[in-house]
C-alpha positions in Angstrom: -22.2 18.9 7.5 -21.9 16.7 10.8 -18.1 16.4 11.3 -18.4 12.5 11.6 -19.4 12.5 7.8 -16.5 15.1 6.5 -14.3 12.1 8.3 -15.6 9.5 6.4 -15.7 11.3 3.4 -11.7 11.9 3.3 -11.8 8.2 3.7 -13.8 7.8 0.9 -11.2 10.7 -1.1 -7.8 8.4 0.1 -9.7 5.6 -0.9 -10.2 7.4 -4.5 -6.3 8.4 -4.9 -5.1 4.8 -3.9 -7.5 3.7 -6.3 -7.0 6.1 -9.5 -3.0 5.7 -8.5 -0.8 3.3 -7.6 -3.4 0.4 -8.3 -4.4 1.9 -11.8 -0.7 1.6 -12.5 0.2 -1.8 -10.7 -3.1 -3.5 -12.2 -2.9 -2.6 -16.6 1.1 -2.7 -16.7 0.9 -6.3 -17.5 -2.2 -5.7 -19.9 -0.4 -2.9 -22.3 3.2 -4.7 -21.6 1.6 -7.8 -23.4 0.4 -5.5 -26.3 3.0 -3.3 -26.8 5.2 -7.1 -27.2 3.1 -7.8 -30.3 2.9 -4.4 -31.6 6.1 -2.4 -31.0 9.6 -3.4 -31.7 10.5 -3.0 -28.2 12.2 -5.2 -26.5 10.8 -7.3 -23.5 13.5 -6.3 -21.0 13.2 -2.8 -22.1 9.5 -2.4 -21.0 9.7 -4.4 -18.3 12.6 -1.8 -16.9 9.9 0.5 -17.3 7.8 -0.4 -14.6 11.2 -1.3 -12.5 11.7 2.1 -12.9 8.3 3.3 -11.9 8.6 1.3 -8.4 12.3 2.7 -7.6 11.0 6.2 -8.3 7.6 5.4 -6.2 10.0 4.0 -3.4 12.2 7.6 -3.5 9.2 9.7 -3.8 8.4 9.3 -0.4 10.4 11.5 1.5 10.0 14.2 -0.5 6.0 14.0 -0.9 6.1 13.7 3.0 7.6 17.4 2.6 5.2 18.3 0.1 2.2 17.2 2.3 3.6 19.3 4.8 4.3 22.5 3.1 1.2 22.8 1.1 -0.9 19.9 2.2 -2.6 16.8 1.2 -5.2 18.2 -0.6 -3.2 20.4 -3.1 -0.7 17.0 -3.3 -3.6 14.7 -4.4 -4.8 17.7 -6.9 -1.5 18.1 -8.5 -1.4 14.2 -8.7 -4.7 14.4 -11.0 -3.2 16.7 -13.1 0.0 14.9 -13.2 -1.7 11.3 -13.9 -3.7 12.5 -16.7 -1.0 14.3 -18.4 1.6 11.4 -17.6 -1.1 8.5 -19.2 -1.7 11.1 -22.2 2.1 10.7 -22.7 2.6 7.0 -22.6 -0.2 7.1 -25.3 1.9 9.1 -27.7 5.5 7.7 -26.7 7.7 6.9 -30.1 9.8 5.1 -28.6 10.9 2.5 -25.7 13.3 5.2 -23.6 10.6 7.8 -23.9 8.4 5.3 -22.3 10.3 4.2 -19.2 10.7 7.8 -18.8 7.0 8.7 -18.3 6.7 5.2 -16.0 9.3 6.7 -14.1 7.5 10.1 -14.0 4.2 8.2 -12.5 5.9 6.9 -9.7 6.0 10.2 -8.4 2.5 10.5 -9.1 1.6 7.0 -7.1 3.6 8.9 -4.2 1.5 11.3 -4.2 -1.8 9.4 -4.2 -0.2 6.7 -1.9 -0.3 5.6 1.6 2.1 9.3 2.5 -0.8 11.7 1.9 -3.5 9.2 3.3 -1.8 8.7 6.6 -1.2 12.3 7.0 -5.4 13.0 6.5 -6.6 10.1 8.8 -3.9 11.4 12.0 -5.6 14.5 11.4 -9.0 13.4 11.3 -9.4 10.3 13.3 -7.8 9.6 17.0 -9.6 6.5 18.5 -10.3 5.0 15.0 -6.8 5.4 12.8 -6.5 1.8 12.0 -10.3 1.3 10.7 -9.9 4.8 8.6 -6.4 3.8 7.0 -7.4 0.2 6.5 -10.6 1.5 4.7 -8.7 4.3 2.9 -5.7 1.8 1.4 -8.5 -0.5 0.5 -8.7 1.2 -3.2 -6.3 -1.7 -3.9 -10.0 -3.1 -4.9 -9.6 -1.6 -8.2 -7.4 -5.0 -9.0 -10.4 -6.9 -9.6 -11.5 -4.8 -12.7 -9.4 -2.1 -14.1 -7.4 -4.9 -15.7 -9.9 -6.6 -17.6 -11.1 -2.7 -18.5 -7.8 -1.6 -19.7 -8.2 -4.9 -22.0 -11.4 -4.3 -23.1 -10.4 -0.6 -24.1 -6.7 -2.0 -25.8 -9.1 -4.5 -27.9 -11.4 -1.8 -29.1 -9.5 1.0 -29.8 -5.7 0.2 -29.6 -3.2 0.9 -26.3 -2.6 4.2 -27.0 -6.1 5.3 -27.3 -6.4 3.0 -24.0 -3.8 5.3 -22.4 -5.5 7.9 -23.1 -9.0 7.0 -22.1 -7.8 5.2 -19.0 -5.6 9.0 -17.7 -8.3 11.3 -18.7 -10.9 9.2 -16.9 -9.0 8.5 -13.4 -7.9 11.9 -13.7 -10.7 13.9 -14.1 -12.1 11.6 -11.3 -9.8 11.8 -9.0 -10.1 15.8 -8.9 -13.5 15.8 -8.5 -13.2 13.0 -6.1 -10.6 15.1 -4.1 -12.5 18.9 -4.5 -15.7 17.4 -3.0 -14.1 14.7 -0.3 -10.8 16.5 0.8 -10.2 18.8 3.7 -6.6 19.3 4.9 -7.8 19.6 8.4 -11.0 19.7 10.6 -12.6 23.3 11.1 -12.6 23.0 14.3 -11.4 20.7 16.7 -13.4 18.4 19.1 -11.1 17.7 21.5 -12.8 15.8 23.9 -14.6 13.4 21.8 -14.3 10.7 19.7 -16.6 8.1 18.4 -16.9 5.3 20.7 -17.1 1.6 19.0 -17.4 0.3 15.7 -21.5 1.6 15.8 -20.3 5.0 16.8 -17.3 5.4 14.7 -20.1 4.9 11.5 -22.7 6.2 13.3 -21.3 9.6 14.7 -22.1 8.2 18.0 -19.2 10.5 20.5 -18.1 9.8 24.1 -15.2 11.3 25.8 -11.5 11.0 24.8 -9.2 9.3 28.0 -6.0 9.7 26.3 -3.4 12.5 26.0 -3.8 15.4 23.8 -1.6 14.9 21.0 -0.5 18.4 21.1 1.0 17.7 24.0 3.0 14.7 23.1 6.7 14.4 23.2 6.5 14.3 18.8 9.8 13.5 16.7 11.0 15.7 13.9 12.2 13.9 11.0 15.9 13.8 12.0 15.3 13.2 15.6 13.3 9.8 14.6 16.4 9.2 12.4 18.8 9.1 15.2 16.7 6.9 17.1 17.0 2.9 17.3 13.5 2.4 17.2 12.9 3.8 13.6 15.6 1.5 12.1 14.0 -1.4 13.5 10.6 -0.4 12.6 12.0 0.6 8.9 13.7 -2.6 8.3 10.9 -5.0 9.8 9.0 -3.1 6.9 12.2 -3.6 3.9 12.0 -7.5 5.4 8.1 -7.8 4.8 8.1 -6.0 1.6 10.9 -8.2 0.2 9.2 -11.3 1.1 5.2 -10.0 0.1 6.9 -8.8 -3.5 8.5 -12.3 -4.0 5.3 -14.3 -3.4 3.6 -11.7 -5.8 6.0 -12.1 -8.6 6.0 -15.7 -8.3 2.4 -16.6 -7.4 1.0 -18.0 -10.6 4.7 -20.1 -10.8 4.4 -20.8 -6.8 0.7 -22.8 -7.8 1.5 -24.5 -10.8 4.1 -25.9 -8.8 1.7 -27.0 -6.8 -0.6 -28.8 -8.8 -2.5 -26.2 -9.9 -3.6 -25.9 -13.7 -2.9 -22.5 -15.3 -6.3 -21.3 -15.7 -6.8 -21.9 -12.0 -3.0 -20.6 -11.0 -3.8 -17.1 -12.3 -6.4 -16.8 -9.6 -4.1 -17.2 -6.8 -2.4 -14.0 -7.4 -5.9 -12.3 -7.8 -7.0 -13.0 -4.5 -3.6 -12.5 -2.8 -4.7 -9.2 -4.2 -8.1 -9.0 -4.0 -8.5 -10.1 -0.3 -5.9 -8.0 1.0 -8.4 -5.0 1.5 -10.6 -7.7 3.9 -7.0 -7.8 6.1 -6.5 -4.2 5.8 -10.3 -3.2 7.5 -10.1 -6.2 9.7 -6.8 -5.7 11.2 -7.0 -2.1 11.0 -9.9 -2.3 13.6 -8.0 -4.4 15.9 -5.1 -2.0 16.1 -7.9 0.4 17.3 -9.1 -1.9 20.0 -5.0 -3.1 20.9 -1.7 -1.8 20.3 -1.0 -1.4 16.7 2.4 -2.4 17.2 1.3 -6.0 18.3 -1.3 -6.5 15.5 1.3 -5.8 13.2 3.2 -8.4 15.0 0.3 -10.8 14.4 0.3 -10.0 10.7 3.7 -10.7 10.0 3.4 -14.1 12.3 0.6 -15.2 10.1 2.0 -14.5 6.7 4.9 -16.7 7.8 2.4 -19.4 9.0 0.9 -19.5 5.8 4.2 -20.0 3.9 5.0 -23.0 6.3 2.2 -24.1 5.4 3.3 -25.1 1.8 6.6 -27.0 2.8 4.9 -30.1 3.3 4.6 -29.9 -0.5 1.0 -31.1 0.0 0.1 -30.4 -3.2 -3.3 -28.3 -3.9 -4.7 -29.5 -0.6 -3.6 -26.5 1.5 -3.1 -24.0 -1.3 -5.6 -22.0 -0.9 -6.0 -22.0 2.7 -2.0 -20.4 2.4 -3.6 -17.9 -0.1 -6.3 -16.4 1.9 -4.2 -16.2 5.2 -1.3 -14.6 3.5 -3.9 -12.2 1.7 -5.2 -11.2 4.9 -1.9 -10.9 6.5 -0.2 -8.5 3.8 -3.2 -6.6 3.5 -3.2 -6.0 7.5 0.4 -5.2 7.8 0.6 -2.6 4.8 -2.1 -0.7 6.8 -1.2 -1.1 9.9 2.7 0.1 9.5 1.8 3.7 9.1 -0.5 3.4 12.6 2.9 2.6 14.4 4.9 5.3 12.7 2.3 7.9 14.2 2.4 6.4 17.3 6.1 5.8 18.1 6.6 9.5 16.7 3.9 11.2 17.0 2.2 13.1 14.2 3.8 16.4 13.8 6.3 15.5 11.1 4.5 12.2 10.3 4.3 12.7 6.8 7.9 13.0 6.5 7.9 10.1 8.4 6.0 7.4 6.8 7.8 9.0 3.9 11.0 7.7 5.1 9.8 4.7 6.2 8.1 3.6 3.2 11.8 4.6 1.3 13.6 1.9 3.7 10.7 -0.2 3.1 10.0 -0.2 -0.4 13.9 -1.2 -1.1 12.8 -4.5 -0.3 10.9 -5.3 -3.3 14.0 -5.0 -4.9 15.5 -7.7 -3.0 12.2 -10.3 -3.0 11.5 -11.0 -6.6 15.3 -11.7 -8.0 16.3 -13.6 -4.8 13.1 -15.7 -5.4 13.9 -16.3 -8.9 17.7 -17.0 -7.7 16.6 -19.7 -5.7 14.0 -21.8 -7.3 16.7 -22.0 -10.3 19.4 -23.3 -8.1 17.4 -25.8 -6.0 14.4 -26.6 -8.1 11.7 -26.0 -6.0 10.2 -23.4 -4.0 10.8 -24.9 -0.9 13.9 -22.9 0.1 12.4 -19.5 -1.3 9.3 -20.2 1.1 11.8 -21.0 4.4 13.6 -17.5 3.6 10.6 -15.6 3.0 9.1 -16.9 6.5 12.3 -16.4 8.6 12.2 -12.9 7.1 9.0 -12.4 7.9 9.6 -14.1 11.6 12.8 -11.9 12.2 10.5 -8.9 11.0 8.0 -10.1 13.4 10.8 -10.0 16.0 12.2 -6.9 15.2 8.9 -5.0 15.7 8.0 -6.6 18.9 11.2 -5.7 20.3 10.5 -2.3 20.0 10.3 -0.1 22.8 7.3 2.4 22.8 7.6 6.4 24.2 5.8 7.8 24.7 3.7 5.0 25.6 0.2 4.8 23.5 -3.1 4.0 25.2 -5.8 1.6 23.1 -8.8 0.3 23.6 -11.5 2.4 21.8 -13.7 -0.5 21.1 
């Protein structure tokens, strides 16, 4: 098999685990969580701990699935996490009782690390060199899933009950992700060729090669964990990341609220989250391939400039009017910068110990969306609006902005693939 297609066809296995992972979880939480209201004496701030629980322990994972990706590698990570997914949903199916189900929640956090954005960078820096940003953006674009594997988790609730849903929905994301993962997955090319990559977006889908003008990466000056650590530029990168997380997590968790307070009717306001959602994988390809044709580090810039535009865009309080125009440049936005972020890890430290890297970074990262939501919520109940919540989020996002231009690359990275 042509070694262009085995590239593409890891994409195509990340794409599976983001998919069957973290977005199968994210997307039927609120589906079961309305069910298991009606149907189990549980309370609602006990379930909804649950999933609080899930996001710290997805958060934590990432260190330690970095290690894991580098001791036994990817491959065996994303296999264990099928095993793991289908024996965690089997559990949640036949959970007695509300601790024993935040437990299990808490469990499949692990498993979304393992599926997650850790294990997916780590395959594309070994796969890809001149086309990193179009392979992760098209890899983390499983986030798709969204649009559908809510309304299928309803429709199998309504027809056989949630634990039978449970069931259905592990055994069957699962079983696909393994196969998925068997056929898709290698750890690393057979052989290297060093000394060609694919040259523009034809190419890159094509297998059209031309010659490679920068640097082996063998022989870059690569960080180890600790050494990245010590280093100012990690920090700033890190919390950029904790500051764009905090604010993309608030305007999640208050979407629906965010457009009713703008005019919107509730029908219609449920749609504004969807396609914050939903469009987000349009950002991730789009900006991902601009990072390959410029420096990543300044496309993330751009991503985090526009997200804030967007919010500034709602102070006016212009009602409906410019809405939507906030939603589908903040879509783009978030979806660019969550797949561009790992691009700048590799290439401020190199990819020898990058999945211990991006592991740490998505740790610092992922602390913000404990921050965003309650400090959102904190806010709009002491001034009454959402004004104030949308002039911190955008100063958060114009400081993260700030912070990641500042940055000072080295080794320096050379672009301009396209």
């Amino acid at each position: 098999m042509p070694e262009m297609t085995t590239r593409w066809l890891v994409v195509t296995g990340c794409f599976m685990g983001v998919l069957t992972g973290p977005v199968l979880v994210a997307s039927t939480f609120s589906v079961f969580f309305a069910t298991l209201l009606d149907s189990e004496p549980w309370s609602r701030t006990a379930i909804a701990f649950a999933y609080s629980l899930y996001a710290v322990v997805y958060g934590l994972s990432g260190p330690v699935v970095g290690r894991w990706c580098e001791s036994f590698g990817p491959k065996r990570v994303l296999l264990a996490a099928a095993i793991l997914i289908t024996g965690g949903f089997a559990l949640l199916g036949v959970a007695r009782q509300v601790w024993q189900f935040c437990v299990v929640y808490g469990f499949l956090g692990i498993t979304a690390g393992m599926t997650g954005i850790v294990p997916l960078t780590t395959l594309v820096f070994r796969w890809f060199v001149a086309s990193r940003g179009l392979a992760i953006g098209v890899a983390s674009s499983g986030t798709l899933g969204g649009l559908f594997l809510s309304t299928l988790a309803y429709v199998l609730i309504k027809n056989f009950g949630w634990r039978v849903a449970y069931l259905a929905l592990g055994s069957g994301a699962g079983l696909l992700l393994f196969a998925a993962i068997l056929v898709t997955i290698k750890d690393t090319p057979a052989t290297t060729s060093r000394g060609y990559e694919p040259k523009g977006i034809a190419g890159r889908l094509q297998g059209t090669f031309a010659p490679i003008t920068e640097p082996d990466p063998a022989t870059r000056d690569d960080l180890s964990l600790s050494q990245a650590l010590a280093t100012k530029r990690f920090w700033m990168l890190a919390v950029s990341g904790f500051l764009f997380l905090g604010a993309l997590t608030g305007v999640l968790a208050h979407a629906v609220l965010l457009a009713r307070d703008y005019g919107l009717v509730r029908s219609v306001s449920a749609l504004a989250l969807g396609l914050i959602i939903g469009l987000g994988p349009l950002g991730k390809v789009g900006f991902g391939y601009l990072a390959d044709c410029y420096q990543a580090k300044k496309i993330l810039v751009v991503t985090f400039l526009l997200q804030a535009a967007a919010l500034l865009l709602l102070l006016p309080d212009q009602g409906a009017k410019l809405f939507w125009v906030f939603v589908v440049l903040f879509a783009f936005g978030q979806g660019g910068a969550l797949a561009i972020a790992p691009v700048v890890v590799g290439e401020l430290f190199g990819a020898t110990s990058l999945a211990s890297l991006v592991g740490a970074y998505w740790l610092v990262a992922t602390a913000g969306s404990l921050v965003g939501p309650p400090l959102a919520s904190a806010l709009r109940q002491g001034v009454g609006s959402y004004s104030t919540v949308l002039s911190v989020f955008a100063i958060s996002l114009f400081c993260a902005a700030g912070l990641t231009g500042m940055i000072r690359e080295q080794p320096p990275t050379s672009n301009g693939h396209c």
